[in-house]
N, C-alpha and C positions, 0 to 999 in steps of 0.2 A: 118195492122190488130191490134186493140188492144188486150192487152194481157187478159186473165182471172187472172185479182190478187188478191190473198186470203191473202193480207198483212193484219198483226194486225191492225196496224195506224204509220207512216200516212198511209190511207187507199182510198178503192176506190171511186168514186165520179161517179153521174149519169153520163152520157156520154153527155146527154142532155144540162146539164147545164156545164160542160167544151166549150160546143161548143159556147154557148151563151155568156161566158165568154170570149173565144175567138173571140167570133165578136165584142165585145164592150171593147177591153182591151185596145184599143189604143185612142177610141174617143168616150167616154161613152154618148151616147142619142143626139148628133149633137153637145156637148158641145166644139170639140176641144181638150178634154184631157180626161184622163183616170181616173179613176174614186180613183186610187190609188195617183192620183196629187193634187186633189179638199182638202180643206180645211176641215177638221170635223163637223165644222160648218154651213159651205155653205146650200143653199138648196138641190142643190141636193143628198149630202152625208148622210141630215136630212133624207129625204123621203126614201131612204133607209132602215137605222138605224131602224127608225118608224115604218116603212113595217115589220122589219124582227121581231120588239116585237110584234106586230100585232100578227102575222102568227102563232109566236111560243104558244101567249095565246091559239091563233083558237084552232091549235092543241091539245093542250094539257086542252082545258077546264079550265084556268086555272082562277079562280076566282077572285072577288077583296082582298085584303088588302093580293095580293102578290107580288112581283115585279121581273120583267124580266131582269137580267143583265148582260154587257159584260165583264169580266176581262182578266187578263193573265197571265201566269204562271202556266196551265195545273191545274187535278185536285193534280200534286204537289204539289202545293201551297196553294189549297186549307184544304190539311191535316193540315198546320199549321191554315189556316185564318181562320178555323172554328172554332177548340176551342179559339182562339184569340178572337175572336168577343161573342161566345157563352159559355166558359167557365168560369163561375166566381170564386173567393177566396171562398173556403170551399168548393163549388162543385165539382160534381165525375160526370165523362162523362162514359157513356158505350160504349163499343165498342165490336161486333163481328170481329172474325179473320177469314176469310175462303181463304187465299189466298195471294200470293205477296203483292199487292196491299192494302189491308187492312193492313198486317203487319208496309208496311211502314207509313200508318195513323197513326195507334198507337203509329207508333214512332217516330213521331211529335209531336203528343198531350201531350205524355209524358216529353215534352220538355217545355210544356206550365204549365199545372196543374195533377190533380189527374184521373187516368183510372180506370175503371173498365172491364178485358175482361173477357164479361159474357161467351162467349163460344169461342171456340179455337178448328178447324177441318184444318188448314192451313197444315199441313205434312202428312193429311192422306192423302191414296191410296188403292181405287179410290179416286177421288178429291169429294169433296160438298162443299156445303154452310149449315151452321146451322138452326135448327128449333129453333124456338120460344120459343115452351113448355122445350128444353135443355137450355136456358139464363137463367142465372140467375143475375135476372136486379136487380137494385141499387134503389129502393123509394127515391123518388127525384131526382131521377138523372137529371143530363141539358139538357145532349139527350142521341140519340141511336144512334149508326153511323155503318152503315154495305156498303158492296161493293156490290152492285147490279148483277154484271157479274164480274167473274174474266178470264179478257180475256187472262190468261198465263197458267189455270188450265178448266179450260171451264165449269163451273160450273155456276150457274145461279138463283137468287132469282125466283122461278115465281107465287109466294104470295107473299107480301110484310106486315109485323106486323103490327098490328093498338096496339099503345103504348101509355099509358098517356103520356113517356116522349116525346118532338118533337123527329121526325124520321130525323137523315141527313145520307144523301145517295150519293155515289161519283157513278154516273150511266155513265162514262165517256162512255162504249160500248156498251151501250142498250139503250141509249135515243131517244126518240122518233121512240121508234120500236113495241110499242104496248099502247094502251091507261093505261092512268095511273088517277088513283084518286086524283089530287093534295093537299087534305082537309087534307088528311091520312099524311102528308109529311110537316116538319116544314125548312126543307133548300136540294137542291138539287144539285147535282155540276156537270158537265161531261167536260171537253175537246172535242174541235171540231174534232179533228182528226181520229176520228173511224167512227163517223156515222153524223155527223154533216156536214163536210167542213175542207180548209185547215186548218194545225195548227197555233197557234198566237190566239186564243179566247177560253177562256175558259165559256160555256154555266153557271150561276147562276140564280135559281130559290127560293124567300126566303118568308117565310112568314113574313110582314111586322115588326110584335110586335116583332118579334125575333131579329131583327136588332137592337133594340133599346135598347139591353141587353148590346151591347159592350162597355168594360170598356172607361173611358174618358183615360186611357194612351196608349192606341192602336194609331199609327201615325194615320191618316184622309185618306192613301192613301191604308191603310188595313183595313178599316170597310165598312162593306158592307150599313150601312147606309149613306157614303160619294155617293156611287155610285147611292143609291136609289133617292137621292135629288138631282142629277146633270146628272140623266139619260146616266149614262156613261159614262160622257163626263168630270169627272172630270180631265182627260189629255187626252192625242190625241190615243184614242180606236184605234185597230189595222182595219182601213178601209176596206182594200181587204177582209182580213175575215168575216169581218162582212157581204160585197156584196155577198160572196159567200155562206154564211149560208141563206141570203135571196133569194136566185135561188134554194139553195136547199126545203128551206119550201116552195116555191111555188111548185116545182116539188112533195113536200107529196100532196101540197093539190091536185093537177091537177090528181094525182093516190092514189085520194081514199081516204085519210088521212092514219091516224095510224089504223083503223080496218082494211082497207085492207094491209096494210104494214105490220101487225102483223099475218094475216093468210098467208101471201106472203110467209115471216121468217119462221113462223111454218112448211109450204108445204116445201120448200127447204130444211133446215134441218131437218124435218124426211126423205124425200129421202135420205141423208148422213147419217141417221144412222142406216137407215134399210140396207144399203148397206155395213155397216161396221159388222153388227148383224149378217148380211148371210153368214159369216164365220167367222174360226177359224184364219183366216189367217191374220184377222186383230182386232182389241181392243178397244172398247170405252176407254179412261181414267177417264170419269168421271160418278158417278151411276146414274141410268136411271133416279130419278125422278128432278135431277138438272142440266141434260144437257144441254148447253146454245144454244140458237137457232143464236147466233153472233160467236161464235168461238166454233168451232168443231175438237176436239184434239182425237189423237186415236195412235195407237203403232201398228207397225208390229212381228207377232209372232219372224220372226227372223230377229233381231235387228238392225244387222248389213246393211240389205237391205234398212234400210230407208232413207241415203243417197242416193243409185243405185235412189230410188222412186224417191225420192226430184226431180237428176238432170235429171231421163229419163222425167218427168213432167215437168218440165221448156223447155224442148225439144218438147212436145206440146202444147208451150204457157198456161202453167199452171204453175202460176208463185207464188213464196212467200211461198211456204206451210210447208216451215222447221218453226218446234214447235221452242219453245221460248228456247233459248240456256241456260237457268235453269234445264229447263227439259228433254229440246231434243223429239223425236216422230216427230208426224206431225201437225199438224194446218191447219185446212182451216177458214178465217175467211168470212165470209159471211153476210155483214153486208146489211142495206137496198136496198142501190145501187148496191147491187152483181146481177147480172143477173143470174135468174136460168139456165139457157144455160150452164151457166158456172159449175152448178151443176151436171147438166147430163155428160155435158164433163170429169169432172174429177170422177165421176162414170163409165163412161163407161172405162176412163181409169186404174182406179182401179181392176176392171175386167180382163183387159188385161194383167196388170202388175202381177194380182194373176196366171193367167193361165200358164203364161211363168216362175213363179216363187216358186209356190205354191208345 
């Protein structure tokens, strides 16, 4: 029986497409080898690759003069590679701070050129994410750069700013969870490992004129313009993940795309938080109107019980749910691949664990 895992990332994966993956791991389409053996190159590894930018446009509406790419090195890397490529000498990048994850952006960028952090809610409690109308943005600035979900505080954009400056956005655990504007959005980044596929690919989404800002002393193997001209392939892309990022966007499109994947989200997580609301015995951490619909974090009145929680839950295969050892609490993360099954289950457990403990 598989387990219900509410891991942050790496994370859970349709069941569907592990199995597929499992039938073709050894002898991918009658070829005699796996699809993890085949050359980058090769056709069949192409058709792939091509499938998976396809799929990811379909999804995402994603228009021309922007391009689809695979890197690596999580959206870590990309805290540096963005103002690398998009910050020039004399410019000021914006940056909101709402969270782990963003702080450590900042303190990347700050390693590159000049920050401006227009707003800063990272230490409060409850957790958010910042408004608009509190930034106080930089005229000219190069961009805006915020964390779309901060999956360790559980907070959650669910507007996103329309900015003269371009918007970059590290959406490492909400992408492709609900339809997104792409026009609004001048560079996009997430790591596979939350809602994507396994880890080893990092998801770049860029708008084209942007790329062609990076300075000429950036090596060829950090500008995202090397990647746009060579479709990826300027060294050997990490193959496996890429096959499995394409099993997974055919499995969005086969259920619905992202309108149905985003009312899916939405119906799951308000059952976890109406269930956390019906009593005193348990705590949203973060204020109602920024609770993220991917990681759902909450506190037991008495504190000390929420290990007892953790391991009598792992006891009915409700696995993963201790919070991010920063914070502590709980975490369910319930990202697109989460079965709501899995939701009720740990609802009705919840229930049980209050009555015997409450």
């Amino acid at each position: 029986m598989r387990a219900y895992n509410f891991s942050a990332g790496p994370a859970i994966l349709p069941e569907e497409v592990l199995q597929q993956a499992q039938a073709e791991f050894v002898d991918y389409q009658n070829t005699g080898m796996s699809i993890m053996e085949m050359s980058h190159r090769g056709k069949e590894y192409s058709a792939v690759h091509d499938e998976t930018i396809a799929n990811i446009k379909e999804l995402l509406q994603i228009p021309e003069g922007y391009s689809v790419l695979f890197m690596t090195g999580g959206a870590t890397a990309q805290f540096a590679l963005a103002p690398m490529n998009l910050l020039g000498n004399g410019q000021i990048a914006d940056y909101t701070n709402s969270g782990t994850w963003a702080t450590k952006a900042i303190k990347e960028a700050k390693l590159i050129g000049e920050v401006n952090v227009v707003a800063d809610c990272a230490k409060e409690i409850p957790t958010r994410v910042p408004t608009i109308e509190e930034c106080q943005l930089t005229p000219d600035a190069a961009y805006l750069h915020l964390t779309s979900n901060e999956t360790i505080s559980g907070a959650q954009w669910k507007e996103f700013p329309k900015t003269e400056a371009p918007l970059v956005v590290d959406m490492s655990s909400d992408i492709l969870s609900r339809p997104l504007n792409i026009e609004d959005f001048g560079l996009i980044y997430a790591g596979a490992q939350k809602n994507l596929g396994p880890a080893g690919i990092t998801l770049v989404i860029i708008k084209d004129e942007l790329a062609a800002r990076c300075p000429d002393t950036v090596p060829q193997i950090f500008r995202y313009q090397t990647f746009i001209d060579n479709n990826s392939l300027f060294n050997t892309v990490p193959t496996f993940p890429v096959y499995m990022l394409c099993l997974v966007t055919r499995w969005l499109k086969a259920n619905g795309g992202l309108e149905a994947m985003h009312a899916l989200n939405q119906r799951k997580a308000a059952k976890l938080y109406n269930a956390i609301d019906a009593t005193d015995f348990y705590s949203g951490t973060a204020i109602k109107a920024c609770r993220s619909d991917m990681n759902v974090t909450w506190r037991i009145a008495n504190e000390d019980l929420e290990s007892v929680f953790i391991e009598e839950a792992s006891k009915e295969n409700l696995k993963t749910l201790k919070g991010h050892r920063s914070v502590g609490g709980v975490r369910a993360s319930i990202y697109n691949a989460f079965p709501e099954a899995g939701v009720d289950a740990l609802i009705s457990f919840m229930k049980e664990f209050e009555a015997r403990h409450g």
